[in-house]
N, C-alpha and C positions, 0 to 999 in steps of 0.2 A: 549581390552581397555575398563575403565570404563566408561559408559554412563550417568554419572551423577557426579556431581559437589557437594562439601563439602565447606562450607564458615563458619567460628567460628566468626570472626571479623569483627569490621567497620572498613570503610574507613577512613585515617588520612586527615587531613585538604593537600590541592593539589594548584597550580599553571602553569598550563599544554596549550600547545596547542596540538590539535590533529586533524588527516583529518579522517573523516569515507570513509565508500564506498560510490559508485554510486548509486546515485539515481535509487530504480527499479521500478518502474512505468517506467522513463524515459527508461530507459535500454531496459524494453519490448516492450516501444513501438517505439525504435528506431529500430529492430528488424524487427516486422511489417512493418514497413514503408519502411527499404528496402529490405524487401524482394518482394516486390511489384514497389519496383525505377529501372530505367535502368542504367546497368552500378555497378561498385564498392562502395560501401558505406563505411566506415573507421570511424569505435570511439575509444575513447583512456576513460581511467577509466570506463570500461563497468563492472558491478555490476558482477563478477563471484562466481554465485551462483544457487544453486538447478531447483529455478522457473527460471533465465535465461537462464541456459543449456538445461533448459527443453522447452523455445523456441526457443533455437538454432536448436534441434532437431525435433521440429514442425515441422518450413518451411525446413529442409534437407528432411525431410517425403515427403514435398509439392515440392521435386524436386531441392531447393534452395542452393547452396553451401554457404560454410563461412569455415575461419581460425579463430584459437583464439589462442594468443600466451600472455598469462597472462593476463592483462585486456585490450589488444586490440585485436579488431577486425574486420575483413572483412567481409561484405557479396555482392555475387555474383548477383545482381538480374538481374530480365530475363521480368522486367516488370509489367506492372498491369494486362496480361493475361498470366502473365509467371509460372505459378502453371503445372507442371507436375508430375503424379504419377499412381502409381498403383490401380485397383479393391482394395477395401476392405481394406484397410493400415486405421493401431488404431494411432491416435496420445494421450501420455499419457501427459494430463497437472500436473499430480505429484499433489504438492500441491499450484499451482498458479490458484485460483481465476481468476486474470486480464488476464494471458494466453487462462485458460479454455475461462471466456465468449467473451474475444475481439476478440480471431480466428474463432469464428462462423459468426463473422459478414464477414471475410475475405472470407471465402466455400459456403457462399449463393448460388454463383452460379455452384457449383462444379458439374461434371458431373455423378462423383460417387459418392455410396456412402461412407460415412466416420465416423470412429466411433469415440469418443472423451471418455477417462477414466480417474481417476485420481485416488488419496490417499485414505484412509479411510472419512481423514476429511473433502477433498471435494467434495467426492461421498456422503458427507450428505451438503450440500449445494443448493441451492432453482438455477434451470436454467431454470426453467419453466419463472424467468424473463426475459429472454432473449428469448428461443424457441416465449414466446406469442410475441414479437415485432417483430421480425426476417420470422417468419413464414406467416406471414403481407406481407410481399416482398413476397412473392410466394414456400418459401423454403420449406421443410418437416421436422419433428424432431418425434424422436419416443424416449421419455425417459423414464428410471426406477421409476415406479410406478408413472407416470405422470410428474414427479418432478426434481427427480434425474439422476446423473449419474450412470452406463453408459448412455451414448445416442447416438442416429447414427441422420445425418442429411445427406438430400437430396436435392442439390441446384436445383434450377429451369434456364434455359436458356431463360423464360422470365420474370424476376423479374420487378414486379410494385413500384414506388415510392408510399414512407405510410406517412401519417401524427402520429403523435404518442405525448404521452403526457406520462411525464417522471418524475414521482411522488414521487422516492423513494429517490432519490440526490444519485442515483449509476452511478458513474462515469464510471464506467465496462456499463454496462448497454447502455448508451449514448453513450461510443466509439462503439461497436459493432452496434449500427444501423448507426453511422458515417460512418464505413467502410463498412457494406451493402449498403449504401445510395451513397457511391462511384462507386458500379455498376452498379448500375439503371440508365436505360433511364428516363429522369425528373428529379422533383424536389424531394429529401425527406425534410419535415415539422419537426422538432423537437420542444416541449416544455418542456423543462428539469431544473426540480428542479436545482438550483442550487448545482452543486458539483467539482471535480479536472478539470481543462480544458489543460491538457498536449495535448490530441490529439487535439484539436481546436488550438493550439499553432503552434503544429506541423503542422499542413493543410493549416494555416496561414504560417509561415516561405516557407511552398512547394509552397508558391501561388495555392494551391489547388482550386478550384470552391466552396469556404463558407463560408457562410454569419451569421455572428452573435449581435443580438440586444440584449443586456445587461437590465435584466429589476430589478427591488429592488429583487425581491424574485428569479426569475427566468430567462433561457436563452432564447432565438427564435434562433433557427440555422434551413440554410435551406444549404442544400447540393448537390451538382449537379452531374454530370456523369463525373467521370474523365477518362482520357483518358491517363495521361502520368504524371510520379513521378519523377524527376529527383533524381540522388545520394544524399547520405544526409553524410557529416563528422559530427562530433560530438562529444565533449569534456564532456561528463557526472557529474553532477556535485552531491555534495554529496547528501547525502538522510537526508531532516528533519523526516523522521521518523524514522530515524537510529539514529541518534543525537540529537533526544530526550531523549533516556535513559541515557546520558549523562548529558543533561541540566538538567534532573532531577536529576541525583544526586549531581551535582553540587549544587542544590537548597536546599538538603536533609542534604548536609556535612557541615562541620565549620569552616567559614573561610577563603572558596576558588573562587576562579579564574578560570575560562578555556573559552580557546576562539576553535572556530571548524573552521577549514577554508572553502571556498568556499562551502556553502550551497547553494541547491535551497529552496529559500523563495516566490515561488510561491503565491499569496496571499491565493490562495485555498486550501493551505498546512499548513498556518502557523496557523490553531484555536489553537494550543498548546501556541506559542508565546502569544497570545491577552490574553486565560485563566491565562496564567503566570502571565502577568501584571498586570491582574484586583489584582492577588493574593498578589500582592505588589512584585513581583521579578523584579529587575534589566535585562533587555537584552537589548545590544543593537547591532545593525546592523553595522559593519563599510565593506568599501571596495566595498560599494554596485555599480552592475552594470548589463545590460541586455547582456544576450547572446543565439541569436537565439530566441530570445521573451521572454524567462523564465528572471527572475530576481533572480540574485545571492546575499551574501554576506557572509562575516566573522561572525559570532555571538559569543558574548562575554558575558558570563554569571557571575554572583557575587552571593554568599550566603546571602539571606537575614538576617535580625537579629530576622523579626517575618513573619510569614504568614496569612494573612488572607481568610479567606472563602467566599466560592462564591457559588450563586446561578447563574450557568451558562447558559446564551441567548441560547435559545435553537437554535440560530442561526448558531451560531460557531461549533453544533454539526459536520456537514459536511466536514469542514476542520480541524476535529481535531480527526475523527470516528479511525483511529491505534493508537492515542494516549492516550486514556480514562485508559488504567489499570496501566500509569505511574504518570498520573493527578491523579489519587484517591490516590496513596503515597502521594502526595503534601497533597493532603485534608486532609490526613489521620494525618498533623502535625500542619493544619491548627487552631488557638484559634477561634473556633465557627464551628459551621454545614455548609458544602457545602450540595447542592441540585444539582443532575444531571437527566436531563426530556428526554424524547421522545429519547431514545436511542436503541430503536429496533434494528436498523440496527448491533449492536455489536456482537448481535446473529447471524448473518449472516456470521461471519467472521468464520478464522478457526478450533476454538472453540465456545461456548457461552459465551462469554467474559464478558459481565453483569454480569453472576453468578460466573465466577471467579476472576474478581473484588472482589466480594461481598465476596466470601473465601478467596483469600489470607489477607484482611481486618479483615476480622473475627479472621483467625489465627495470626495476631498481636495483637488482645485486642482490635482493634477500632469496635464498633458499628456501626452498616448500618440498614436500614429500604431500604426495595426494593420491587419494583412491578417488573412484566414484561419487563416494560422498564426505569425505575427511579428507582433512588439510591440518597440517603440522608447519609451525612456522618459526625459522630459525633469525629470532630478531636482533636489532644491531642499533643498540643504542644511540653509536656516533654515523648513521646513515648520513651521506651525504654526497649528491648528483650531480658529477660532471659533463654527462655528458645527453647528447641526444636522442630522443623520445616520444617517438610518434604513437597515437592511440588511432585505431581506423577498425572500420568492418565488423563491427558492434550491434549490428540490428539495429539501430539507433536505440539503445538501452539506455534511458536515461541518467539508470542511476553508474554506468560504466561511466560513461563523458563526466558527471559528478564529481566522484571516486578520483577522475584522472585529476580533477584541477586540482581537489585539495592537495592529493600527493604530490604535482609538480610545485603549489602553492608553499609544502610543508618541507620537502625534502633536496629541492634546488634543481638546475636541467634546465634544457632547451627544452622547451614541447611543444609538441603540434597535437592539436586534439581537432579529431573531422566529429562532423555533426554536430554540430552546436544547438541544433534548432530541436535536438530531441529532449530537449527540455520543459519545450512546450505543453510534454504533454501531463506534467507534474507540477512545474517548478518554472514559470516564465521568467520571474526575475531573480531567476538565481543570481547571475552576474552581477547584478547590477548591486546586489547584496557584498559580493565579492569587491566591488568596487569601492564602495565606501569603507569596507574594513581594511580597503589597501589605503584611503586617504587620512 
């Protein structure tokens, strides 16, 4: 089968509702959670996809059972010391990030050792932020060229509570010393940049032991020695960063309508919503309600008639860090110069995502000015693509191949988009999604 995608045409003006998949952050770290609860755990729209099969397969590694019978499922857990396995067993986190660094906070204390591997593009990935906080607690990590993966990690049996100060607003990051902080005798100290709080959520709903003070810029969480997780059911609710490429092209097309059902609009999710708004786009929330701490709702998007540009709070960077290569389309149609700052972190994802911001940009005709971590975008209201447009050699970053369809989708062009299958590992039925908004 072919591996890449062929688009000639834009999108016709639409009036559509549509449900995406499950939220994966939540997905994952429902996962976690019970694989560490006593007792049966049960979710129903559980994200089935790459990075979640690949932590199904984690905790089965760490001894764990579980069924999945489409998007539900079971897992068996044995506890918060219920981890059983073998000498020397690899667990592959593929190309899951969140996988990768939040199960090392879970093996802190493992008695063997455990190697941890994953894809091309996350074995080029930085987990030396993680080993340096982790290893704090008393663990050992021994990784590829200081840095990377592979890495083998060695838990310690008597793990010290750390104080740690959390600078980078990586919410991978923060959860993994969360759940090392979980087996510690004592207190662990957290000062964490503000970023996604799904596992504070979730520690809250468990009545977990922690404590969190809410400050303008940043969190204080202090975390104690749990001892006992009860089951967790769980209705998963969609993914704003899945229904973002959506909202954007609903923003991008003419004319149209689409509303998404039951989103999580977590507020630490939603920087794409606020950037929208400042940019003059219509959304608005209906149906809104709390479930298990998270805050859901309907969102209801409209076509605007013009866009304006934005010099974006470098604030909102954090809750909107997987959404930046679909906001630069926006820009990209925007009458005047957006300015995007202090975006380092983009490079940290599954590609270099700054720089291919800055090329699929490039190959429409819009102009950029870009450092390191800023992007300046000179947008063009009346964009419009004659000609041909190949997207390739991406790391299979899923959210590049994304990015590419809505813009051939929005802005016209021949295109050829290679790897199509790295959708898999987020978003299975993207297309298919795409499909019916074309009928």
């Amino acid at each position: 089968m072919q591996n890449s995608i062929v688009i000639n045409s834009k999108i016709k003006k639409f009036n559509k509702k549509i449900t995406v998949c499950g939220d994966k952050s939540l997905s994952i770290r429902w996962i976690l959670f019970s694989s560490l609860a006593e007792g049966v755990s049960k979710a129903k729209n559980l994200l089935v996809s790459e990075d979640v099969l690949a932590t199904l397969k984690a905790i089965n590694k760490l001894g764990i059972h579980y069924s999945l019978n489409n998007s539900n499922c079971k897992i068996y857990g044995k506890g918060i010391s219920g981890y059983q396995y073998k000498k020397n067993i690899i667990i592959n986190a593929k190309n899951s990030g969140t996988l990768g660094r939040l199960i090392l906070g879970l093996l802190v204390n493992s008695k063997n050792k455990i190697r941890l591997i994953g894809d091309k593009s996350l074995s080029k990935r930085d987990f030396k932020r993680i080993s340096d906080p982790l290893s704090k607690f008393g663990s050992k990590f021994k990784l590829s060229k200081n840095k990377y993966l592979p890495l083998t990690i060695s838990g310690s049996s008597n793990l010290k509570p750390i104080k740690y100060s959390e600078n980078k607003g990586s919410a991978q990051c923060k959860s993994a010393i969360i759940f090392a902080g979980m087996r510690t005798q004592g207190t662990t100290f957290i000062k964490a940049k503000k970023s996604r709080n799904h596992t504070e959520i979730l520690c809250k709903h468990l009545k977990l032991p922690i404590d969190i003070k809410r400050k303008k810029n940043f969190d204080l969480i202090k975390i104690k020695k749990v001892n006992k997780i009860k089951s967790l059911n769980y209705d998963i609710p969609s993914d704003i960063s899945s229904s973002a490429f959506f909202i954007v092209l609903t923003v991008l097309a003419k004319d149209s309508i689409l509303t998404i059902k039951n989103v999580n609009i977590n507020p630490t999710r939603v920087g794409i919503i606020t950037i929208l708004k400042k940019m003059g786009i219509k959304i608005i929330f209906k149906n809104k309600r709390i479930y298990k701490g998270e805050k859901n709702a309907d969102l209801v998007i409209r076509s605007p008639k013009k866009i304006k540009p934005i010099n974006c709070p470098v604030k909102l960077n954090s809750g909107a860090i997987d959404e930046f290569l679909v906001i630069f389309l926006v820009a990209a149609k925007a009458n005047g110069i957006s300015k995007f700052k202090k975006l380092s972190e983009l490079n940290q994802k599954e590609s270099p995502r700054l720089k291919w911001g800055e090329k699929i940009l490039n190959k429409i005709g819009i102009k950029t000015i870009t450092t390191k971590d800023s992007i300046k975008i000179y947008g063009n209201p009346r964009l419009n693509i004659n000609k041909k447009i190949t997207i390739n050699n991406f790391l299979k970053d899923h959210r590049v191949f994304m990015t590419s369809v809505i813009a051939a989708l929005s802005f016209g062009g021949k295109w050829k988009i290679h790897d199509k299958d790295s959708i898999n590992t987020s978003f299975p039925n993207f297309l298919k999604i795409v499909k019916d908004l074309k009928n």
